[in-house]
mmCIF file of the N, C-alpha and C atoms, coordinates in Angstrom:
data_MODEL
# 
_entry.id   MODEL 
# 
loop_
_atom_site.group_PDB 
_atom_site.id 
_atom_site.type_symbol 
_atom_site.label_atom_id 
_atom_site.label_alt_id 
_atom_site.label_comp_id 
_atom_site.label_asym_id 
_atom_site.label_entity_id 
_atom_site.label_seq_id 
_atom_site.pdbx_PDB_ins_code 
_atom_site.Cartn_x 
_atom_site.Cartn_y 
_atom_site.Cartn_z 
_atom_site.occupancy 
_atom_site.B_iso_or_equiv 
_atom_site.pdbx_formal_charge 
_atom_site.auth_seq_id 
_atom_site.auth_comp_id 
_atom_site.auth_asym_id 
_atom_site.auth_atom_id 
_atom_site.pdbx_PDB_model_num 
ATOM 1   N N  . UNK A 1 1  ? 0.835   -1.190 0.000  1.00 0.00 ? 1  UNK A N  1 
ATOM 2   C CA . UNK A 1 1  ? 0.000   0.000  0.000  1.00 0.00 ? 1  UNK A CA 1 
ATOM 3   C C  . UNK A 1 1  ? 0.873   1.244  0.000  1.00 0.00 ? 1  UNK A C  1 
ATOM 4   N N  . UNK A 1 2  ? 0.300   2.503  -1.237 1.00 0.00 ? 2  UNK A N  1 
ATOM 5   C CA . UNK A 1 2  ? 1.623   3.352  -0.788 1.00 0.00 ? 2  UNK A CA 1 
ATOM 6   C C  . UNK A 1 2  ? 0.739   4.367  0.250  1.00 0.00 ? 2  UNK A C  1 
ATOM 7   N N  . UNK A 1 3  ? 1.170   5.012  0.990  1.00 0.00 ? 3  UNK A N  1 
ATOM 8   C CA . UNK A 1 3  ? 1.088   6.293  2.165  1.00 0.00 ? 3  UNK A CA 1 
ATOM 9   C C  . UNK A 1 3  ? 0.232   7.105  1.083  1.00 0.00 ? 3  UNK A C  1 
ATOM 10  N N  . UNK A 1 4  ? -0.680  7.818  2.107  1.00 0.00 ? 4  UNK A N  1 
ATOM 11  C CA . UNK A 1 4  ? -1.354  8.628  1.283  1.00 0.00 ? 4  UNK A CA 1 
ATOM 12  C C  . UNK A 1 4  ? -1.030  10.027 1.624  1.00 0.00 ? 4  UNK A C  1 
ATOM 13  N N  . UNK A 1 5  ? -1.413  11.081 0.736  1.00 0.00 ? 5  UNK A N  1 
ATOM 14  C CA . UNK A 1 5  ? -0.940  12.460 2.079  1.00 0.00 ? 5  UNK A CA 1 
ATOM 15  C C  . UNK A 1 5  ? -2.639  13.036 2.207  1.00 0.00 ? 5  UNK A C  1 
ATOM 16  N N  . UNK A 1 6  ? -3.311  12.079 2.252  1.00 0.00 ? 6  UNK A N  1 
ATOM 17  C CA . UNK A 1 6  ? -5.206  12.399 2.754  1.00 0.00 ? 6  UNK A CA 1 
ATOM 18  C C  . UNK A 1 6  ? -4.487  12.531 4.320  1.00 0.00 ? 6  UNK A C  1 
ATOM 19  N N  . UNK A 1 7  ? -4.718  13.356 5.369  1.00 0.00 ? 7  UNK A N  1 
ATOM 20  C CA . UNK A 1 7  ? -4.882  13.409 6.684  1.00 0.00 ? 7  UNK A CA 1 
ATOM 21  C C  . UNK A 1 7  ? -6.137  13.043 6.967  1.00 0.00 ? 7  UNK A C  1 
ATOM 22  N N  . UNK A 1 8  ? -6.439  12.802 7.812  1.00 0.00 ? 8  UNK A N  1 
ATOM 23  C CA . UNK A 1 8  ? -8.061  12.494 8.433  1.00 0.00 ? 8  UNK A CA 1 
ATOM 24  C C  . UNK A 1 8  ? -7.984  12.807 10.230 1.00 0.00 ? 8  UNK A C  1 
ATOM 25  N N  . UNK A 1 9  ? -8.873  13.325 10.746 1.00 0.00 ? 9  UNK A N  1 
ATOM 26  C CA . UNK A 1 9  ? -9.187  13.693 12.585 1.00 0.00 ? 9  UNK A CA 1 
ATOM 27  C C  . UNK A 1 9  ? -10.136 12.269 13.093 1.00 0.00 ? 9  UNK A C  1 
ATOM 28  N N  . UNK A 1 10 ? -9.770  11.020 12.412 1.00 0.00 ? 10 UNK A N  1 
ATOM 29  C CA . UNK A 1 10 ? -10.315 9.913  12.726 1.00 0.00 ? 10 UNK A CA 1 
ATOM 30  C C  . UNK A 1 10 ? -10.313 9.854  14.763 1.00 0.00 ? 10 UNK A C  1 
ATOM 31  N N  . UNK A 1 11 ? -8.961  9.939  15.231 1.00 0.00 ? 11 UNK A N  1 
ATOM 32  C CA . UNK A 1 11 ? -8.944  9.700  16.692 1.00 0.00 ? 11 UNK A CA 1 
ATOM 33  C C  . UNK A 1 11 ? -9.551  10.513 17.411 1.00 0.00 ? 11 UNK A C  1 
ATOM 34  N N  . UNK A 1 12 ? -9.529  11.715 16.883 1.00 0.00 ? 12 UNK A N  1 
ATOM 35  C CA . UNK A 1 12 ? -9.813  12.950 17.696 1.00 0.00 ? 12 UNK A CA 1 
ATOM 36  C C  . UNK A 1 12 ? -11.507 13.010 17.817 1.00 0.00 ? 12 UNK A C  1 
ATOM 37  N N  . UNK A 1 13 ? -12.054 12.498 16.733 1.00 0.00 ? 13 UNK A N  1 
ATOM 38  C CA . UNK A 1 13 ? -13.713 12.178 16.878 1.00 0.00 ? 13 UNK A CA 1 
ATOM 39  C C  . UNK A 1 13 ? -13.790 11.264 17.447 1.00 0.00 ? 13 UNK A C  1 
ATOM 40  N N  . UNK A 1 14 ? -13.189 9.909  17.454 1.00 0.00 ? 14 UNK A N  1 
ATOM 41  C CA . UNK A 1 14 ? -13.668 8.724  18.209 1.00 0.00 ? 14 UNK A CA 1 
ATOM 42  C C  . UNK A 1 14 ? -13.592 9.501  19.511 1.00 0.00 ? 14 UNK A C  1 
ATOM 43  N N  . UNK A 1 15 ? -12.533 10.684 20.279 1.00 0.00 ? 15 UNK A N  1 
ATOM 44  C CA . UNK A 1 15 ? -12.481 10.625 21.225 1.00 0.00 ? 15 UNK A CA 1 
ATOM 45  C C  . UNK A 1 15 ? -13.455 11.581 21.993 1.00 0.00 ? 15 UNK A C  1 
ATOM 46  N N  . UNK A 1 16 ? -13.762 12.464 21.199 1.00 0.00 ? 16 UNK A N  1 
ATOM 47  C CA . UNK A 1 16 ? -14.697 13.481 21.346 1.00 0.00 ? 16 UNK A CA 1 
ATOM 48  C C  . UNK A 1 16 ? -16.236 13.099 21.201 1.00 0.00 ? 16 UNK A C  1 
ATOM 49  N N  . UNK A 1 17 ? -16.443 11.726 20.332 1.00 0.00 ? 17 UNK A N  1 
ATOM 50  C CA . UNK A 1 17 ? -17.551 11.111 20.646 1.00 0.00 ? 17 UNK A CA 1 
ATOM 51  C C  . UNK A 1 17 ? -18.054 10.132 21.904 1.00 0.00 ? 17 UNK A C  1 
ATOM 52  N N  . UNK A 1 18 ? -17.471 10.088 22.747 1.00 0.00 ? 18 UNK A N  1 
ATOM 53  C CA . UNK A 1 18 ? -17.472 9.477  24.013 1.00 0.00 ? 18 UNK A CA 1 
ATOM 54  C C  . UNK A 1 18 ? -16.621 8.396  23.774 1.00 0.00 ? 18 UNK A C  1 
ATOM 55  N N  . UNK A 1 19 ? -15.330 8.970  23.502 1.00 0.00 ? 19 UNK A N  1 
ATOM 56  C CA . UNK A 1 19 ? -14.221 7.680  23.534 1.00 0.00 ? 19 UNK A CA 1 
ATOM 57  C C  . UNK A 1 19 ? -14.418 6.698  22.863 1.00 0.00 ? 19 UNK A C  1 
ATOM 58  N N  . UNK A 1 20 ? -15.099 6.858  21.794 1.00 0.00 ? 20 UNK A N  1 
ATOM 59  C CA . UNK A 1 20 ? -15.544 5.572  20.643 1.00 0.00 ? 20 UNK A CA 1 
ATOM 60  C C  . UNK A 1 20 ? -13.908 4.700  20.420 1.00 0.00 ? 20 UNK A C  1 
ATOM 61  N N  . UNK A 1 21 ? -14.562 3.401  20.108 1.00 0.00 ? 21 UNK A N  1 
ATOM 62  C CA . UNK A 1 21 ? -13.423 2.575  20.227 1.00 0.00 ? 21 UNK A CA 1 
ATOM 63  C C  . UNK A 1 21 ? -13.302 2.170  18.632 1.00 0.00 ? 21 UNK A C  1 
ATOM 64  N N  . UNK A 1 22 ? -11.816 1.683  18.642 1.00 0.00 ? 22 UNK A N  1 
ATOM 65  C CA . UNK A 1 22 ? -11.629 1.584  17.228 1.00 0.00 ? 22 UNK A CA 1 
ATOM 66  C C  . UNK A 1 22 ? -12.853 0.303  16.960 1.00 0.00 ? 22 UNK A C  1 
ATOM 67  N N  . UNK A 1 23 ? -13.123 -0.389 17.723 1.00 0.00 ? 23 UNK A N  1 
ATOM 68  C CA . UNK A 1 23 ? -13.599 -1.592 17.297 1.00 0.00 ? 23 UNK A CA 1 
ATOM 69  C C  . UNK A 1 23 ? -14.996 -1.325 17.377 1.00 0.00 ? 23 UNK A C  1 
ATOM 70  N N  . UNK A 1 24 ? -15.268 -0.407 18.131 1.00 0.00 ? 24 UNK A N  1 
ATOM 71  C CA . UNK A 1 24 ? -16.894 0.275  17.801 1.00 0.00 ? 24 UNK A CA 1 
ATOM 72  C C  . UNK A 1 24 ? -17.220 1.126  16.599 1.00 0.00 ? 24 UNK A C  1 
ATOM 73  N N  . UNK A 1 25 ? -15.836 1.888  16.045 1.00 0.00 ? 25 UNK A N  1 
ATOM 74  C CA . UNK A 1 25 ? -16.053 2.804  15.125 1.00 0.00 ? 25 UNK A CA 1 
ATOM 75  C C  . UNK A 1 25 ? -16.289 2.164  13.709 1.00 0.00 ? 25 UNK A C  1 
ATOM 76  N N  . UNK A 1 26 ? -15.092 0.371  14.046 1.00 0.00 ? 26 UNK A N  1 
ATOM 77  C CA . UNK A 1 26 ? -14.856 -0.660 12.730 1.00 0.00 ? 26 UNK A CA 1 
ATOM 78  C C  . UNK A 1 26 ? -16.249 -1.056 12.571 1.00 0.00 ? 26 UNK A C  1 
ATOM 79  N N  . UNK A 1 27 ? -17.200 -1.709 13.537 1.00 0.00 ? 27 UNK A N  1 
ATOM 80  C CA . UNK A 1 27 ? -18.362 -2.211 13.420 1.00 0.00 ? 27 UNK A CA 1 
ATOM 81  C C  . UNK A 1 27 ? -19.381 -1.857 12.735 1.00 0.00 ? 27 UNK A C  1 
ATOM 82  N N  . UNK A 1 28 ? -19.086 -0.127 13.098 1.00 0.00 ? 28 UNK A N  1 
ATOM 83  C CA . UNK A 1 28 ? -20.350 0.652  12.271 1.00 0.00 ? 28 UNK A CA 1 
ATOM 84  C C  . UNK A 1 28 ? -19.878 0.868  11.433 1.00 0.00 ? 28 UNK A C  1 
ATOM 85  N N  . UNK A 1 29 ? -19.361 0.978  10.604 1.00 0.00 ? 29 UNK A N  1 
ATOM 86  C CA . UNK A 1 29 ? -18.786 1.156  9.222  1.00 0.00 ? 29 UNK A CA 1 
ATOM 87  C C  . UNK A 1 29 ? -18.850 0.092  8.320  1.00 0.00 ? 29 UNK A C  1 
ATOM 88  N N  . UNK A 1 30 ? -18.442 -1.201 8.839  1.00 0.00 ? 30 UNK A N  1 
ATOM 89  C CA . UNK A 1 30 ? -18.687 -2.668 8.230  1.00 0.00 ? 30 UNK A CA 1 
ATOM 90  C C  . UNK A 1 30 ? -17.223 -3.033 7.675  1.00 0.00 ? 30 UNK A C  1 
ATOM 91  N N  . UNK A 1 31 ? -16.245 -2.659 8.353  1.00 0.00 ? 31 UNK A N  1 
ATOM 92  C CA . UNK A 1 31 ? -14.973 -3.163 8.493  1.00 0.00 ? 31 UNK A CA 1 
ATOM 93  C C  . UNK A 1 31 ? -13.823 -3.592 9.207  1.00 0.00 ? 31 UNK A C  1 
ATOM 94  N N  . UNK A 1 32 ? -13.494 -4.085 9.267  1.00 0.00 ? 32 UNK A N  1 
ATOM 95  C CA . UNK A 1 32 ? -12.125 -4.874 10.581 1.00 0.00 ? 32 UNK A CA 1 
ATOM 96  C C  . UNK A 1 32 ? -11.128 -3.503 11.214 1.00 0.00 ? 32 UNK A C  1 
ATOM 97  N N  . UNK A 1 33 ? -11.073 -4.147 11.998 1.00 0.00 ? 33 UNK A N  1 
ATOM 98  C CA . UNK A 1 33 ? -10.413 -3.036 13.197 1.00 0.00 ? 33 UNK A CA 1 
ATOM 99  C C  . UNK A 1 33 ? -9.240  -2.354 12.433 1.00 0.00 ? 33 UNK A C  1 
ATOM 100 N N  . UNK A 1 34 ? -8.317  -3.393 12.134 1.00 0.00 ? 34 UNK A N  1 
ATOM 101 C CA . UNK A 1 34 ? -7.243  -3.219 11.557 1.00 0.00 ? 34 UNK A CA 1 
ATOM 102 C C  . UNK A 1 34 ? -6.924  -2.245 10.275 1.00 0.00 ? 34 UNK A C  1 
ATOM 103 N N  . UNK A 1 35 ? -8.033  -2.728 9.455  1.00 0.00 ? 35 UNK A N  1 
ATOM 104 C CA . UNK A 1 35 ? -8.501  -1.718 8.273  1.00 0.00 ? 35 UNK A CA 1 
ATOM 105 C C  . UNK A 1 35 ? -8.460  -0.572 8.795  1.00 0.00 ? 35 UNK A C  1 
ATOM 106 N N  . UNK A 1 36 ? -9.327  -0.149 9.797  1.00 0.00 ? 36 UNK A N  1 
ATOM 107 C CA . UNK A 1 36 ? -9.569  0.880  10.693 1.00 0.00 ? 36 UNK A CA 1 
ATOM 108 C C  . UNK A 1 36 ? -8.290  1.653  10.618 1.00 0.00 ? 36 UNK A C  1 
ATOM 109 N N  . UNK A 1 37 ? -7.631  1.135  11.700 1.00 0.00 ? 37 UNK A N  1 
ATOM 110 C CA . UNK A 1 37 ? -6.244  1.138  12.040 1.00 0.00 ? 37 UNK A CA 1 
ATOM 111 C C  . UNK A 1 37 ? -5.191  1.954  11.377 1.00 0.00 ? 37 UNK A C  1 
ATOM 112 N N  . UNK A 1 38 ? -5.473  1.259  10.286 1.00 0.00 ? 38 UNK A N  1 
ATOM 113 C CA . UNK A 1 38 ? -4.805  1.763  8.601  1.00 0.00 ? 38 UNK A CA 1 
ATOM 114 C C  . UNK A 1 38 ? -5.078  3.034  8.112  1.00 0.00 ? 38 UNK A C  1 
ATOM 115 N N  . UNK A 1 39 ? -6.306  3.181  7.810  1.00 0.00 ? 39 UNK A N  1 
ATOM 116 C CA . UNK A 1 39 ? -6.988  4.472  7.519  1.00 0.00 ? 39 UNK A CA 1 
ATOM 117 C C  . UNK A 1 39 ? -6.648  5.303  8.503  1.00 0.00 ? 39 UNK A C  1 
ATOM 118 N N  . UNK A 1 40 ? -7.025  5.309  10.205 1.00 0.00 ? 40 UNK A N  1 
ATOM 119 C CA . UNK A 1 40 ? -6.642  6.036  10.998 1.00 0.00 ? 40 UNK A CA 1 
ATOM 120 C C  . UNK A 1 40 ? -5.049  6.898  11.010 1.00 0.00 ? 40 UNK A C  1 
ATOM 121 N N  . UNK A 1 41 ? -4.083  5.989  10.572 1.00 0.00 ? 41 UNK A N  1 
ATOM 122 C CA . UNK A 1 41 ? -2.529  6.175  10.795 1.00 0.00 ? 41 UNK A CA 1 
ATOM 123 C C  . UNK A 1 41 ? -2.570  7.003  9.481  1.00 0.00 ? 41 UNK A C  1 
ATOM 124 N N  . UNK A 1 42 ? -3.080  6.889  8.354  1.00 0.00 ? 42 UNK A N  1 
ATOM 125 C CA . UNK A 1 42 ? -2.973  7.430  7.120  1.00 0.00 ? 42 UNK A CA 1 
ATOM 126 C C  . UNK A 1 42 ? -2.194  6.217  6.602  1.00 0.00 ? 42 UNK A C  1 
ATOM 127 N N  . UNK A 1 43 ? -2.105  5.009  6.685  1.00 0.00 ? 43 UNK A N  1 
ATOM 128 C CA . UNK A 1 43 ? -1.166  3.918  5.924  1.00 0.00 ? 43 UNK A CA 1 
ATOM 129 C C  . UNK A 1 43 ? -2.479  3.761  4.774  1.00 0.00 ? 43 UNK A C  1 
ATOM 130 N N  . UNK A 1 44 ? -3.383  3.723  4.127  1.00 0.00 ? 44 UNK A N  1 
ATOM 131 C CA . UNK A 1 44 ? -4.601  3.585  3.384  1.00 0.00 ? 44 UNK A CA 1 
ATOM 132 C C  . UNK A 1 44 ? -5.112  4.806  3.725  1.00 0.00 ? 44 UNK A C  1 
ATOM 133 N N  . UNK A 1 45 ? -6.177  4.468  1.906  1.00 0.00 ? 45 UNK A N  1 
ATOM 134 C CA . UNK A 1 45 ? -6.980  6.093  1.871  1.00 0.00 ? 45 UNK A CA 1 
ATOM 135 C C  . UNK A 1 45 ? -8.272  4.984  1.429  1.00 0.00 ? 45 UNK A C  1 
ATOM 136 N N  . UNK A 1 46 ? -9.239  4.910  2.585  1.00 0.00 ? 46 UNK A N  1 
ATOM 137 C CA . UNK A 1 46 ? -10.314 4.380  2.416  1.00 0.00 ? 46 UNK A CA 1 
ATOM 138 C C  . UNK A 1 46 ? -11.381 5.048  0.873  1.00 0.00 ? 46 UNK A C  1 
ATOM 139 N N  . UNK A 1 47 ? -12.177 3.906  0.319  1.00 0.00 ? 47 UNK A N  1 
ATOM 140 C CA . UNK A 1 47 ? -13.060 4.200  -0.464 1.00 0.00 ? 47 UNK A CA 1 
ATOM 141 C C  . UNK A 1 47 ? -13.830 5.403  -0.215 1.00 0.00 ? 47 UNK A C  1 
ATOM 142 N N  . UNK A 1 48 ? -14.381 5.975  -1.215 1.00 0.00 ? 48 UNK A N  1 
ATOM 143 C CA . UNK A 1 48 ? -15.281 7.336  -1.469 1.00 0.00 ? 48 UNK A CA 1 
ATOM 144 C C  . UNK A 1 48 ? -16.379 7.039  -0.128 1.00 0.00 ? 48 UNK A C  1 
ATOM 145 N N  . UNK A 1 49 ? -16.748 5.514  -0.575 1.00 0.00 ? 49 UNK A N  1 
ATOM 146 C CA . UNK A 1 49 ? -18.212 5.388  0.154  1.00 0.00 ? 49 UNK A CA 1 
ATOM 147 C C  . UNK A 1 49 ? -18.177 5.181  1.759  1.00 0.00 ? 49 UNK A C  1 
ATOM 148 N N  . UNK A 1 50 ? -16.872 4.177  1.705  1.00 0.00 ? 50 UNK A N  1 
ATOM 149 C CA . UNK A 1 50 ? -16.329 3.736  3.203  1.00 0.00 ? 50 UNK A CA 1 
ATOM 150 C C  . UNK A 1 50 ? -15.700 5.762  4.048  1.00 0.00 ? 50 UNK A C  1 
ATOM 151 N N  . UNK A 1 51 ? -15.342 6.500  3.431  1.00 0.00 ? 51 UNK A N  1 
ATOM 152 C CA . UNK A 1 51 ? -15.552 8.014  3.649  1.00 0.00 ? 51 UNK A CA 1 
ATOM 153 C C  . UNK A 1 51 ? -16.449 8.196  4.504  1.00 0.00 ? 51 UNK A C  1 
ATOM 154 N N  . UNK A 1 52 ? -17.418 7.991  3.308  1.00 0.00 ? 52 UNK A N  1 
ATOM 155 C CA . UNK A 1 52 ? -19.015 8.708  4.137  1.00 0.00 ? 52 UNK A CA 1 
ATOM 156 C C  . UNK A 1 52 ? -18.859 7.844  4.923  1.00 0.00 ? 52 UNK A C  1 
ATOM 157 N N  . UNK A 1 53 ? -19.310 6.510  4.996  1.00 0.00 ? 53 UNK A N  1 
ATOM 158 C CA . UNK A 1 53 ? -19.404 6.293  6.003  1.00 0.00 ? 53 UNK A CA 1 
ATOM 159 C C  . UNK A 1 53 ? -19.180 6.412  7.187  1.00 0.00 ? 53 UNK A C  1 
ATOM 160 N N  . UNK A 1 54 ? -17.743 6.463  7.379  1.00 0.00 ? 54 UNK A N  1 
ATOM 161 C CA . UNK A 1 54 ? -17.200 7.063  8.424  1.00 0.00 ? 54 UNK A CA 1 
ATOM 162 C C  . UNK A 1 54 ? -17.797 8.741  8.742  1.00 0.00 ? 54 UNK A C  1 
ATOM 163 N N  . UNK A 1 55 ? -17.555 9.596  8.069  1.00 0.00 ? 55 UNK A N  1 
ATOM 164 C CA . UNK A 1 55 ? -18.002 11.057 8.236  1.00 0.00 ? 55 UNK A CA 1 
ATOM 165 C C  . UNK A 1 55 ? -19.866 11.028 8.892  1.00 0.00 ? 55 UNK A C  1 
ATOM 166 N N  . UNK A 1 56 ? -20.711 10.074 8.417  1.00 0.00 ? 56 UNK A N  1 
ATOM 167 C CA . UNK A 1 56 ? -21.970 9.649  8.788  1.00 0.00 ? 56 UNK A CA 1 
ATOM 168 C C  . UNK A 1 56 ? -21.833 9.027  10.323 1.00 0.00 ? 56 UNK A C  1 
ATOM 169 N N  . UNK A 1 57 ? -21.049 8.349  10.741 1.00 0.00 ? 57 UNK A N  1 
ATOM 170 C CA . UNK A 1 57 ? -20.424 7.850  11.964 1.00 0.00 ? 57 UNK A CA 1 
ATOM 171 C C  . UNK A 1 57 ? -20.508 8.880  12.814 1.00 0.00 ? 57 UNK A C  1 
ATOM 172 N N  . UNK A 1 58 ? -19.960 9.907  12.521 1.00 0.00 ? 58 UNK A N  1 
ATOM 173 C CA . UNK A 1 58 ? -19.995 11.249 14.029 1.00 0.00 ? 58 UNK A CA 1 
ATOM 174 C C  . UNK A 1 58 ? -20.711 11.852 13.134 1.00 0.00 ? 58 UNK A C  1 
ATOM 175 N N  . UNK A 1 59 ? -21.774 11.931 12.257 1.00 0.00 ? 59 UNK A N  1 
ATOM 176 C CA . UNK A 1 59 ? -22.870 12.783 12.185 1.00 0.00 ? 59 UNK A CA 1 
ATOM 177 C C  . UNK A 1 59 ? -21.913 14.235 11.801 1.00 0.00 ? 59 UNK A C  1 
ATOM 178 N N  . UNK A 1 60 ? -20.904 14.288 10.819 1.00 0.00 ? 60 UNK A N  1 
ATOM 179 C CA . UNK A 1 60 ? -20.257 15.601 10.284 1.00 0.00 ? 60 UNK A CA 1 
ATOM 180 C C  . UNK A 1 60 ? -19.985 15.136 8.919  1.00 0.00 ? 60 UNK A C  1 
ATOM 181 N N  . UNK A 1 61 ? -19.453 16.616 8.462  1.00 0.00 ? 61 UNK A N  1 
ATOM 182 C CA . UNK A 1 61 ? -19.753 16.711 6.631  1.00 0.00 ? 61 UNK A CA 1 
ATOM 183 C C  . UNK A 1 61 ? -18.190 15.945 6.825  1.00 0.00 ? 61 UNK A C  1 
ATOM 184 N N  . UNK A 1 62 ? -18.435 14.921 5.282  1.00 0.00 ? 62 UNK A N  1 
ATOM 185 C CA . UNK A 1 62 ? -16.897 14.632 4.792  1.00 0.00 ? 62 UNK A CA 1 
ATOM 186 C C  . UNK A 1 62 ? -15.260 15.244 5.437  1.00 0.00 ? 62 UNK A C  1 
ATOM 187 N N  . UNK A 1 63 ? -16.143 16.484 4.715  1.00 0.00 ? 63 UNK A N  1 
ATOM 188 C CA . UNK A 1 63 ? -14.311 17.480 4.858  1.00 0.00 ? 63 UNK A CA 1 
ATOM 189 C C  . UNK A 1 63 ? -14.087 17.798 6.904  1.00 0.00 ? 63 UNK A C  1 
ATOM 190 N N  . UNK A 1 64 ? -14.848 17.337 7.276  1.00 0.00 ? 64 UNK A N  1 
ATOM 191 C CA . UNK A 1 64 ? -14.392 17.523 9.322  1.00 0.00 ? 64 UNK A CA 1 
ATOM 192 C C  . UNK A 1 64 ? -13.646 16.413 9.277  1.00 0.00 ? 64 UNK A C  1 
ATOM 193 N N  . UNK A 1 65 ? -13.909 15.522 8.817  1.00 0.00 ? 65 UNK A N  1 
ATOM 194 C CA . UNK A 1 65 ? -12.888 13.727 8.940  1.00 0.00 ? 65 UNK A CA 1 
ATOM 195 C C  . UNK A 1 65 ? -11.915 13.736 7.908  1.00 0.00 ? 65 UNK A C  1 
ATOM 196 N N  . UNK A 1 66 ? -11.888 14.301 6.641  1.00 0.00 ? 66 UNK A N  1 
ATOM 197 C CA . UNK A 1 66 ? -10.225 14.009 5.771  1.00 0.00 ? 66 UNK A CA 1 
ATOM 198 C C  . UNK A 1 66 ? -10.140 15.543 5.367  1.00 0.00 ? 66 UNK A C  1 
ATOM 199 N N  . UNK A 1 67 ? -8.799  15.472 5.105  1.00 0.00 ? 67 UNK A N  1 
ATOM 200 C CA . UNK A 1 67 ? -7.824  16.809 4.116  1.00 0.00 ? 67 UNK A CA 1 
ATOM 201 C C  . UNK A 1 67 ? -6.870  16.373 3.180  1.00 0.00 ? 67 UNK A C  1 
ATOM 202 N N  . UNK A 1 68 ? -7.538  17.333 1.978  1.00 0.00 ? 68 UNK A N  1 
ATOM 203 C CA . UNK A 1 68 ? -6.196  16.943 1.428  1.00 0.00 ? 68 UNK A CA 1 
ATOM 204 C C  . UNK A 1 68 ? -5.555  17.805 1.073  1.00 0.00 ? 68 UNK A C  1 
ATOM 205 N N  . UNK A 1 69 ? -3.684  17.591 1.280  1.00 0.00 ? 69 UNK A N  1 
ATOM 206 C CA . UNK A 1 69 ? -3.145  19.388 1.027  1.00 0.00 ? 69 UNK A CA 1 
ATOM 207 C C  . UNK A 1 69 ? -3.708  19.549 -0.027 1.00 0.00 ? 69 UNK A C  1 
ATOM 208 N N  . UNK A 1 70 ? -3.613  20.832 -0.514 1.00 0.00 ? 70 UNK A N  1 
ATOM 209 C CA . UNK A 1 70 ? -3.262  21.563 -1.496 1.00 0.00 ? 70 UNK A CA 1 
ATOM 210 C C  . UNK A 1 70 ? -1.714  21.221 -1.911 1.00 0.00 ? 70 UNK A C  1 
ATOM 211 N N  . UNK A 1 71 ? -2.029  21.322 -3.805 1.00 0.00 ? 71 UNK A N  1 
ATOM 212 C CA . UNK A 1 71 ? -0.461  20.904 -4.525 1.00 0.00 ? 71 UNK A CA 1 
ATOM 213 C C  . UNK A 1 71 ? 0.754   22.406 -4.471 1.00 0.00 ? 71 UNK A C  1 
ATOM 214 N N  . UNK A 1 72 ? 1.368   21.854 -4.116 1.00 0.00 ? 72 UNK A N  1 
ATOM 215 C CA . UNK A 1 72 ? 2.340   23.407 -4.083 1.00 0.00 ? 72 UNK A CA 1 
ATOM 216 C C  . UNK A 1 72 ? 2.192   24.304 -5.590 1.00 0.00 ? 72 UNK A C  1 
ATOM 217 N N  . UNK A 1 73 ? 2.432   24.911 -5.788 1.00 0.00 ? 73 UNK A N  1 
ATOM 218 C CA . UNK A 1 73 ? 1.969   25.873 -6.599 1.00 0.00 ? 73 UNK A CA 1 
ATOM 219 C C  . UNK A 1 73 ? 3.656   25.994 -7.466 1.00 0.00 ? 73 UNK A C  1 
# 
């Protein structure tokens, strides 16, 4: 898998949602912890849909859960 430069505030919502656990956050989404895991660290840039999903998860628009830089100019 190569590194993506998508950032995402994946931990910072699980934690701000009452300490959601990776394995609570994997469940509702409909994927393995580990996957999770991945996406969380930025090692994977989850699907468009697996996105929403997640962003639907804490009830916020897309762009509160990923970024992507801007290309240097």
């Amino acid at each position: 898998m190569k590194p993506t430069r998508v950032t995402n505030r994946i931990r910072a919502l699980r934690f701000a949602h009452d300490e959601m656990t990776q394995a609570d956050l994997s469940d509702r989404i409909g994927v393995t912890r580990q996957t999770l895991i991945a996406i969380e660290q930025g090692r994977y840039s989850p699907s468009l849909e697996m996105a929403f999903r997640i962003a639907r998860a804490f009830k916020v628009p897309l762009d509160d859960v990923f970024e992507y830089p801007e290309e240097p100019s």
